[in-house]
Each structure stands twice: as structure tokens, then as C-alpha cells.
ZAMARGU-4260 file (C-alpha; in steps of 0.2 Angstrom, whole numbers, plus 5000, padded with zeros to 4 digits):
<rodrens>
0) 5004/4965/4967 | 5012/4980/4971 | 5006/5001/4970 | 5014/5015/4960 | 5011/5033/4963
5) 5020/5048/4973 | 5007/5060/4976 | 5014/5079/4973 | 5013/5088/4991 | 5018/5108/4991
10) 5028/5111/5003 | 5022/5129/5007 | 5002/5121/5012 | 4987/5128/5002 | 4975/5140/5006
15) 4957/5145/5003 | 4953/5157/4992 | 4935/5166/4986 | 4935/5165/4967 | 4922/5178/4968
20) 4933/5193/4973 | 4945/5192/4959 | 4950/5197/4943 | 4963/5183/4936 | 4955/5173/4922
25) 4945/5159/4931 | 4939/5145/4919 | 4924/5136/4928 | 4921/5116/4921 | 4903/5119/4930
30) 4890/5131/4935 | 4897/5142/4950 | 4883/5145/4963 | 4887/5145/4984 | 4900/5147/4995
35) 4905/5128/4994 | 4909/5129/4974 | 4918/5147/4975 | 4927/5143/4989 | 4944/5135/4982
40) 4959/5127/4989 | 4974/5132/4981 | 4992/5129/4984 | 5004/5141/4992 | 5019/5144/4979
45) 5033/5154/4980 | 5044/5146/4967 | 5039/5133/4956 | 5049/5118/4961 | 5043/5119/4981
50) 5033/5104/4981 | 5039/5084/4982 | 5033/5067/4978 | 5024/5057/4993 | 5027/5038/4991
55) 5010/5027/4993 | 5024/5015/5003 | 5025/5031/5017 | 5005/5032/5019 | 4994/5028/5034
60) 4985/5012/5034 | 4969/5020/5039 | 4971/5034/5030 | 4955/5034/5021 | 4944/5033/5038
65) 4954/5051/5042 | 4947/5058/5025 | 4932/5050/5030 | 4932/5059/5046 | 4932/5079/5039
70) 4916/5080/5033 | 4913/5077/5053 | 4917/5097/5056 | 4901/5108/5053 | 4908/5124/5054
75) 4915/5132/5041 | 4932/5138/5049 | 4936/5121/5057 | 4932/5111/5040 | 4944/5123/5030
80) 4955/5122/5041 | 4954/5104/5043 | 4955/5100/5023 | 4971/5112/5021 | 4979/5103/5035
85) 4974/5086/5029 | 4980/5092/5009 | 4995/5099/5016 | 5001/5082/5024 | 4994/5073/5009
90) 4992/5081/4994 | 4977/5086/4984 | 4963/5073/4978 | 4965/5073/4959 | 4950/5065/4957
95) 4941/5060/4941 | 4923/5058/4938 | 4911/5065/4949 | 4924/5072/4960 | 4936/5080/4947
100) 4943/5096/4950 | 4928/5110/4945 | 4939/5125/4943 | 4955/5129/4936 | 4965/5145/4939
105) 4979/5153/4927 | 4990/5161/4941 | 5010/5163/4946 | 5018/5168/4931 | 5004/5158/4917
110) 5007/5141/4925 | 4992/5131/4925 | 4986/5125/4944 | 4970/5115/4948 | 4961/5123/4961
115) 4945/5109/4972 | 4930/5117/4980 | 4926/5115/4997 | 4909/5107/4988 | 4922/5094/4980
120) 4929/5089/4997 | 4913/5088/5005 | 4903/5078/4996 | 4921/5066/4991 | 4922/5066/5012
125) 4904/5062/5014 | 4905/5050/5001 | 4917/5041/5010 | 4911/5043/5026 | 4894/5033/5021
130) 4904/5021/5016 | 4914/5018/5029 | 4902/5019/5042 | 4894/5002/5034 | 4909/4992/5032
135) 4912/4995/5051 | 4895/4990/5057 | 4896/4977/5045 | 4913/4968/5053 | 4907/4972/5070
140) 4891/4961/5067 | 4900/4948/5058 | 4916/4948/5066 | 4908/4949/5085 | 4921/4965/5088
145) 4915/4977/5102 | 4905/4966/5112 | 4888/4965/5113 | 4884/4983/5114 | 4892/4987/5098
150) 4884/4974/5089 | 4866/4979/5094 | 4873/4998/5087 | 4878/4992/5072 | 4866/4981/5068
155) 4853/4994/5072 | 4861/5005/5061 | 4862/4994/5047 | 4843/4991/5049 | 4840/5010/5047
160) 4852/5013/5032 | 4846/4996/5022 | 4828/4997/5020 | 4817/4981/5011 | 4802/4987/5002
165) 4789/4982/4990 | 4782/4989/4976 | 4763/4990/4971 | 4768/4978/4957 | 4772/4965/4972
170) 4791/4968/4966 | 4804/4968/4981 | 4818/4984/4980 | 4832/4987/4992 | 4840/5004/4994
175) 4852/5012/5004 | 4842/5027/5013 | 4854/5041/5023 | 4843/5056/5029 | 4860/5065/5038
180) 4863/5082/5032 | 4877/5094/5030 | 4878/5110/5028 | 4886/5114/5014 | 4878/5102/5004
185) 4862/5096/4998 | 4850/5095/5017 | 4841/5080/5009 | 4854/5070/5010 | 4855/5054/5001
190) 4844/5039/4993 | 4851/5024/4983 | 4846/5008/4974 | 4854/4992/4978 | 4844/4981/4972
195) 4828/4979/4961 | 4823/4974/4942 | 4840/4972/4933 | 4851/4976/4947 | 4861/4964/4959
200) 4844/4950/4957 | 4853/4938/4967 | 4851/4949/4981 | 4831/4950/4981 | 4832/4930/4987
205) 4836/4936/5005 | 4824/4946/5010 | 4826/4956/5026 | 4845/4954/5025 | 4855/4969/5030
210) 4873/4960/5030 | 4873/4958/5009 | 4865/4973/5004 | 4877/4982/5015 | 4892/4975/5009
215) 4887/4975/4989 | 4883/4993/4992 | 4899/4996/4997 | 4906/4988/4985 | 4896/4996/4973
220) 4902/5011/4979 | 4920/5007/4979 | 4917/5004/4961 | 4910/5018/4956 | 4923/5030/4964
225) 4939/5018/4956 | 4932/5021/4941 | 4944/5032/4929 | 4954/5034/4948 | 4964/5019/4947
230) 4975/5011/4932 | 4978/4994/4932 | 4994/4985/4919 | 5006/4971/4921 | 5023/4973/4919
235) 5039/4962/4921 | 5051/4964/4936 | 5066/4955/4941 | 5065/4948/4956 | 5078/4941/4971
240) 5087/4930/4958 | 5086/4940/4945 | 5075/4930/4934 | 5058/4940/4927 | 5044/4939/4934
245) 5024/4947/4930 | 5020/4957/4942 | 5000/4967/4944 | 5003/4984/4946 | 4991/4996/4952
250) 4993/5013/4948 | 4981/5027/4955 | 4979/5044/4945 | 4979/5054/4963 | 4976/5053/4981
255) 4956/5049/4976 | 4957/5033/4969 | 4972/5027/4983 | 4960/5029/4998 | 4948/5021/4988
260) 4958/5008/4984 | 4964/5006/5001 | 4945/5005/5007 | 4942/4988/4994 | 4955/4982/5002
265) 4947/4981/5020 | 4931/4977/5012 | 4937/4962/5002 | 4946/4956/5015 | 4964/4959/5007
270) 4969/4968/5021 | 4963/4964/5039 | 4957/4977/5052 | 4952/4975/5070 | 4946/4988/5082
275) 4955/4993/5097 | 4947/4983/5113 | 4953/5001/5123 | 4934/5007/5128 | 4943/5027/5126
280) 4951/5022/5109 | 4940/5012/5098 | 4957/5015/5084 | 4955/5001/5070 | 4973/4994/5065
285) 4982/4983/5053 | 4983/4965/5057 | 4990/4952/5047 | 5004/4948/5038 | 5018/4963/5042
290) 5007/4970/5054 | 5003/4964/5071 | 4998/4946/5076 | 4978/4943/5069 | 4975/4940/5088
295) 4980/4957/5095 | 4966/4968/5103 | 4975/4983/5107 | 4983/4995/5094 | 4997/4999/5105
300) 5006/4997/5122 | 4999/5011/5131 | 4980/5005/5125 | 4983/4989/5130 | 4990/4997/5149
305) 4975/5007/5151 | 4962/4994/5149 | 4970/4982/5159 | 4972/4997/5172 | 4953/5000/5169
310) 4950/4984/5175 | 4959/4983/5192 | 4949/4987/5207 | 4955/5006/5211 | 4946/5007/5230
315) 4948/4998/5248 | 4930/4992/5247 | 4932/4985/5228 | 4948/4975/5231 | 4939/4969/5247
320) 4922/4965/5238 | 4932/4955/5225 | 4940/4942/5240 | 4923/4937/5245
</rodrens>
């Protein structure tokens, strides 16, 4: 298996720009209404050729738990300027689906530009972010990782997100219940089914279960946000001895669908993460085959130093309590 995509990057950054104080021709693909539709990232062009292609092979491991990360920033100034930094080293989301680009803008001598809305990055952030929240609880109760004070966090926050009810019918449902808001977008924030009547009935045998909901919701969710993101062929390449060989490609339409596919990954175990055993870092990092040893606790030298440090007694009286 191997990925195929160079993401286009413009080497000049992007901007934000107020669709409502112009006059170019602006072509809507939905109802404008709020600041998070007309505000607009766009790139920053002085010629037509100043942008380069970003191989897949050169991006961050984790990089979909730093997307996941900008809807963290409330306030308007810090969130723009979080997503333009984030599009300038990365690229732009070209999403499809629910996330596809809402407005296009005709601009710099009649070439055609897609412009996203800060409502776009928001809620593709946000969506993320729902999701990754669950997969970490989900392998720090499993996977015993944090101790046991993170394991009672996450399984208490499993408990609140995955909720067990039954209807008058005597029916059982599960759903996936979020009441965090944001805002610049919808302050009601979000209910889902899971499960219920036609929809994942294998689950409804384990009643009162977190762990399974949690994990088929994101899976559903990684599903949903693949779909019409992420292409998928088989093709023949020659390998060492030059002999042919089938070889699954993945090929994802735009940044979107290759943080998404870098999230199923972790999810189906494809790839293994662990978190940093540094009580001041908490990083998650690739371990595994040509990563670091499955083993490893620390996600670097200098955080495997300061714990260690961390743990020496640092007064007269401590190194003397720990000789009795």
C-alpha cells in the first residue's frame, strides 16, 4: 500500500478576506449569513506559478491531531491567524462533501481560486476534534496509558459522550451527546446516533458499554469524512527485481481526506501511537515499524531527561528521607 498526492502549498501564505466589502464577482455554492461564511481565506498571489506540491511522504505523523487542535482558539484573531498559519505550511483542505469549498472567487487576471470560510474550518476542526478526543480516551482505557488518573478521565469522559437510553417502546439507542460549544458556530452543539433500529444492531447486546460505541462512532465518523475525499485503485509497479507487482494505492483529493485517513490509521490499528510518559508533554508519537521501539515511553531524549530528573529527590531533607 502506498499514498499518492502532493498537496499544492502558495508560497506567498493566504489571507483572510470579508466577501462583504467587495465588488468582484463572488459565486456563493450556499446561503451567505455571518461572519464565519463571509469571512474567506484566500491565497496570496503575485504571479501564477508561486505555489509547490507538498509530498504526503514529507508530512507530520500527527498532523491530524494539530488540525484537530484549531478549533481550540476562541477568539477570532488567534483562530485566523492560527488557520492561515496552519494553510500556509500545509495547504488548503479541498474537501468534498459537507466540507467542500462554499465560495468561489474570480480574481487575479480571470483565473479561477477556491476560496474556504472560517465556518468551513471550524466545524472540519471541530469535527476532528470530537473525534480525536474519543480515540484518545478510548486507547488510554484500553491500553492502560497515563496511569491511573488518566484512565479514570477518560473513562469518565467516555461515559459522558456515550450515553444508553431506552425508548417508551422499551427499545435501547445509543448516541453520542457533545453539549461544547463554539462561537462561531451552532452553541447547541452536537447529538448523534450510534446505534438503534437499523443501525449498528450488534451493538445494542452490550448495554452499558462505552468502549464499542466509542470506537464504531469513530469509525463512523472517519467514514463519513473519507467519503468522496479519498480514491482508492490498484496499480502495477516494479519492484527491487524488477518483476511487476499489484500495489493498493490510496490517493486522497486534498488535505481533508489525508488527515482523515491518517486518523483510520490510528483507529484501526495500522499505525501505533503512544503517549509521552513526560507528565509536562503528554506528545503522542509513532511507534512501530520505522518508528521507535513499541516499548518507548518518551517521544524524545530531552522528555525522557526531564522525567527522569523529575523524579530525583532535589532537597537535603528528601535525599535523606529516601536512606531511611
Amino acid at each position: 500500500m502506498r499514498l499518492e498526492f502532493q498537496v499544492p502549498v502558495f508560497k506567498g501564505g493566504y489571507y483572510w478576506r470579508d466577501m462583504r466589502d467587495i465588488s468582484e464577482k463572488v459565486v456563493m455554492a450556499s446561503g451567505a449569513g455571518g461572519n464565519a461564511v463571509c469571512r474567506v481565506l484566500l491565497p496570496i498571489l503575485e504571479a501564477p506559478d508561486e505555489w509547490f506540491g507538498l509530498s504526503l511522504n514529507t508530512m507530520p505523523d500527527n498532523l491530524f491531531r494539530t488540525f484537530a487542535a484549531l478549533c481550540e482558539h476562541k477568539e477570532k484573531v488567534e483562530l485566523e491567524a492560527a488557520i492561515a498559519d496552519f494553510a500556509g505550511n500545509y495547504g488548503m483542505l479541498k474537501a468534498s462533501g459537507r466540507y467542500k469549498a462554499k465560495l468561489v472567487t474570480r480574481e487575479y487576471g480571470g483565473d479561477l481560486y477556491d476560496g474556504e470560510t472560517l465556518l468551513t474550518w471550524v466545524q472540519a476542526s471541530l469535527d476532528m476534534h470530537r473525534a480525536v478526543e474519543l480515540l484518545d480516551s478510548i486507547m488510554r482505557v484500553e491500553d492502560g496509558l497515563g496511569g491511573t488518573q488518566k484512565h479514570s478521565e477518560a473513562l469518565s469522559l467516555l461515559e459522558r459522550r456515550i450515553k444508553w437510553e431506552t425508548s417508551k417502546q422499551g427499545r435501547n439507542f445509543v448516541r453520542y451527546e457533545n453539549t461544547d460549544s463554539h462561537p462561531w458556530v451552532s452553541p447547541m452543539g452536537i447529538v448523534d446516533n450510534i446505534a438503534g433500529g437499523d443501525i449498528h444492531p450488534e451493538i445494542l447486546s452490550h448495554k452499558d458499554e462505552v468502549l464499542l460505541p466509542a470506537r464504531v462512532y469513530c469509525a463512523d465518523l472517519a467514514s463519513r469524512n473519507l467519503a468522496g475525499n479519498m480514491d482508492f485503485r490498484i496499480e502495477y509497479h516494479p519492484d527491487s527485481a524488477n518483476e511487476t507487482s499489484l500495489c493498493h494505492v490510496y490517493a486522497p483529493r486534498g488535505l481533508f481526506g489525508f488527515m482523515w485517513k491518517q486518523f483510520a490509521d490510528v483507529l484501526t490499528g495500522e499505525v501505533h501511537l503512544t503517549e509521552c510518559q513526560n507528565p509536562k508533554c503528554n506528545e503522542w508519537f509513532k511507534v512501530g515499524l520505522y518508528a521507535k521501539k513499541i516499548h518507548s515511553k518518551y517521544c524524545s531524549i530531552e522528555c525522557k531527561n526531564a522525567a527522569n530528573n523529575a523524579k530525583r529527590p532535589t532537597t537535603r531533607n528528601e535525599r535523606l528521607r529516601n536512606l531511611e
